[in-house]
C-alpha positions in Angstrom: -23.3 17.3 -211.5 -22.0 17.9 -214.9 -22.7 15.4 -217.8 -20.0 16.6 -219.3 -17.9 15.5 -216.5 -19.2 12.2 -216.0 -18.8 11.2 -219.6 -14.7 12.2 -219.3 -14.8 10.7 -215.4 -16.1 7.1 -217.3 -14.0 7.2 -219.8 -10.8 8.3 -218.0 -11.9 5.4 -215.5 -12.7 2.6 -217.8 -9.3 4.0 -219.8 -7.0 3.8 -216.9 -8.5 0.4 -215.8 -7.6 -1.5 -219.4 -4.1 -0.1 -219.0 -3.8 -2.2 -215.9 -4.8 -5.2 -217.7 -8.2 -5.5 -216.5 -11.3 -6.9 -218.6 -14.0 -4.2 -218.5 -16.5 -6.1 -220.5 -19.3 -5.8 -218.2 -17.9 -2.5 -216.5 -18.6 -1.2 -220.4 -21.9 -1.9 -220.6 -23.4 -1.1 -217.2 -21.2 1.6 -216.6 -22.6 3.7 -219.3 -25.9 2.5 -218.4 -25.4 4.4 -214.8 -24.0 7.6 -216.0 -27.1 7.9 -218.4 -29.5 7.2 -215.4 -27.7 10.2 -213.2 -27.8 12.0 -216.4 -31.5 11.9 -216.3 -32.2 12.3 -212.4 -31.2 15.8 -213.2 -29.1 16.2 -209.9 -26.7 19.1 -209.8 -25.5 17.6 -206.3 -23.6 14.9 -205.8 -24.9 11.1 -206.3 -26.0 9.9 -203.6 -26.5 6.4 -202.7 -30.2 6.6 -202.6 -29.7 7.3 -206.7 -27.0 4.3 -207.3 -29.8 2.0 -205.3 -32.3 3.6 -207.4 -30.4 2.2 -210.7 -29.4 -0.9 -209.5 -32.7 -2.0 -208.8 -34.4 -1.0 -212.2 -34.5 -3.3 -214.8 -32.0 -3.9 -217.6 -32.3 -4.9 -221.0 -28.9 -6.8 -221.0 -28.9 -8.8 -217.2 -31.6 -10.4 -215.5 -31.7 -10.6 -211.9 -28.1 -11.6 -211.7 -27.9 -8.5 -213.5 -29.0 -6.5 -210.2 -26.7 -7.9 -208.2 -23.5 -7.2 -210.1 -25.2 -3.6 -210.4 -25.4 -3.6 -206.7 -21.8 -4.5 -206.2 -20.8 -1.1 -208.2 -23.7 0.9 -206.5 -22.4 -0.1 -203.2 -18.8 1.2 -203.0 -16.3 -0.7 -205.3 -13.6 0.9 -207.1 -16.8 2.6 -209.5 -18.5 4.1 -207.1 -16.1 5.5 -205.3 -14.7 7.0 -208.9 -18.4 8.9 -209.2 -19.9 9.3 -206.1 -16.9 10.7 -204.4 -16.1 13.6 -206.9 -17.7 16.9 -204.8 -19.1 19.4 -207.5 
């Protein structure tokens, strides 16, 4: 998959979201994180859940393991998810 593509997907995303009035604190801060982790996998297909799992159970230097589950709730098909993983190539 693209990088470049993800970078505009996340912020078109997180863009769109504020607009609506939500509070993307957290959504800033992880989201960024995940797109970095695809970003390294080096996967020209398209993310799979097997990679979203795969980041949501590494560490992370900002959440502990409360951390992992709110990761996990993104991984796992909420509005996120659905915004990265679905996109074909």
């Amino acid at each position: 998959m693209n990088a470049d593509f993800l970078d505009t997907q996340l912020v078109a995303y997180l863009s769109l979201r504020e607009a609506l009035g939500f509070q993307m604190r957290v959504e800033k801060v992880l989201l960024p994180e995940f797109v970095a982790f695809i970003k390294a996998q080096q996967n020209p297909g398209p993310i799979r859940a097997q990679i979203a799992l795969e980041w949501t159970c590494q560490a992370s230097a900002h959440r502990g393991a409360s951390g992992a589950a709110r990761r996990l709730s993104m991984a796992r098909g909420g509005d996120v998810s659905k915004m990265l993983i679905c996109y074909p190539l």
